[in-house]
C-alpha positions in Angstrom: 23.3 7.2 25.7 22.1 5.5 22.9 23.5 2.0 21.9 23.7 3.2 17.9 26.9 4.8 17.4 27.2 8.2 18.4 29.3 10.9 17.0 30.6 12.9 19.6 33.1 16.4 19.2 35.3 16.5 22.3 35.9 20.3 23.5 39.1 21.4 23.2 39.3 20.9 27.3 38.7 17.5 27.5 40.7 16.5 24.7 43.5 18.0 27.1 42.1 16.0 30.1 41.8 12.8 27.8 45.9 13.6 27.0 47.1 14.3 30.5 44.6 11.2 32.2 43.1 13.8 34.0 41.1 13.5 37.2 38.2 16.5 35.8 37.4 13.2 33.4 34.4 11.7 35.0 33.9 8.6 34.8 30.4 8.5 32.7 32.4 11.3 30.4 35.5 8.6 29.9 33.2 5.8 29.3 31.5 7.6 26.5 35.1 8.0 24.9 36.2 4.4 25.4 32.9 2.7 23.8 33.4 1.7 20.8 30.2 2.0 19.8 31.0 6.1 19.5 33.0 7.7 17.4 35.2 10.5 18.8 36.2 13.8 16.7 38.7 16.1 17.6 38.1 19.9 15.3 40.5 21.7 13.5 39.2 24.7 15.7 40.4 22.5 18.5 43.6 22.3 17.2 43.5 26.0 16.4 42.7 27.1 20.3 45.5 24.8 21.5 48.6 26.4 18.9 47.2 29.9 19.5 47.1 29.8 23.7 50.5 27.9 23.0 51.9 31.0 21.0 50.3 33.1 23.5 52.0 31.3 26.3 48.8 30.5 28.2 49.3 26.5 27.3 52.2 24.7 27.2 52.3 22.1 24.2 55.2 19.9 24.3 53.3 17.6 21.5 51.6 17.6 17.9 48.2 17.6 18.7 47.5 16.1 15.1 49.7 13.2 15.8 48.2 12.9 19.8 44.7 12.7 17.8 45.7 10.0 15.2 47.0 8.1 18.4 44.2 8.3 20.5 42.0 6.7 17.8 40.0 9.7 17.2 39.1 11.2 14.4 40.1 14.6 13.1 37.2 17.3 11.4 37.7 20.1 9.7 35.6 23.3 10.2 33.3 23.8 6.9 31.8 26.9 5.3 28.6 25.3 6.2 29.1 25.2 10.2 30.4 28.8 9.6 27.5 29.9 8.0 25.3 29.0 11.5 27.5 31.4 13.8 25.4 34.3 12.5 22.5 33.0 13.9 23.8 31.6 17.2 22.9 33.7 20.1 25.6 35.5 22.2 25.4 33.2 25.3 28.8 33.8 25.9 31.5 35.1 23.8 34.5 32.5 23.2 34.8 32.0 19.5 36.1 28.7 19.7 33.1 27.3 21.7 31.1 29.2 19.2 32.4 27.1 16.3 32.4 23.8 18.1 28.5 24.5 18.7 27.9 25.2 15.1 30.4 22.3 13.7 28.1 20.2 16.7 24.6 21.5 14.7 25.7 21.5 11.5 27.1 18.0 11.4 24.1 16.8 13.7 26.7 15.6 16.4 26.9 15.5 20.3 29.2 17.7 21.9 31.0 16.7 25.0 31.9 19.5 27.2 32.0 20.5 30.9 31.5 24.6 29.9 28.1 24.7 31.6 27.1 27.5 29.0 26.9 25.2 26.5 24.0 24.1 28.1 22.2 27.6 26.5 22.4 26.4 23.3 20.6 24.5 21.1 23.3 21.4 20.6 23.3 17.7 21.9 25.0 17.6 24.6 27.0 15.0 26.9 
């Protein structure tokens, strides 16, 4: 990685790893998210894929995830008209819509992504 500050969107699942101190977190991964060199942004579509498997009952959330962002130190970002103007052009590597939108908030915004989805590595997005 670059020692410049990096702006890095966390996937929804290891935002959840980063939360529960989990051992999927590798180290190099966790390292990226402690530097404080980088800055670490958690999406609204994020947010949005954790309350809907919650409603669902395919995730249990027994926290705000607004105020677990605010106290991790990260930094929250809201999904524009401009990232959602680049999912028409995305190809259909797979088909989860969040993933989708994190891609295009990732190109859009000119940020890393870090994710351990190996389709992401399909895409056209800068990856860690």
């Amino acid at each position: 990685m670059e020692k410049n500050e990096v702006k890095i969107i966390l996937d929804t699942h290891i935002f959840l790893w980063v939360l529960t101190n989990s051992k999927k977190l590798t180290e190099k991964k966790r390292l990226e998210i402690e530097s404080l060199a980088n800055t670490i942004y958690i999406s609204a579509i994020s947010i949005s894929e954790i309350m809907i498997k919650s409603s669902l009952g395919k995730l249990d959330v027994q926290f705000d995830p607004i105020e677990m962002v605010k106290k991790s130190g990260f930094e929250s970002l809201n999904f524009t008209s401009e990232d959602a103007v680049l999912l028409k052009e995305l190809p259909f590597h797979h088909r989860d819509p969040f993933d989708r939108m994190l891609i295009c908030q990732s190109k859009a915004n000119k940020m890393y992504i870090m994710s351990e989805d190996e389709k992401f590595n399909n895409y056209d997005c800068k990856l860690i």
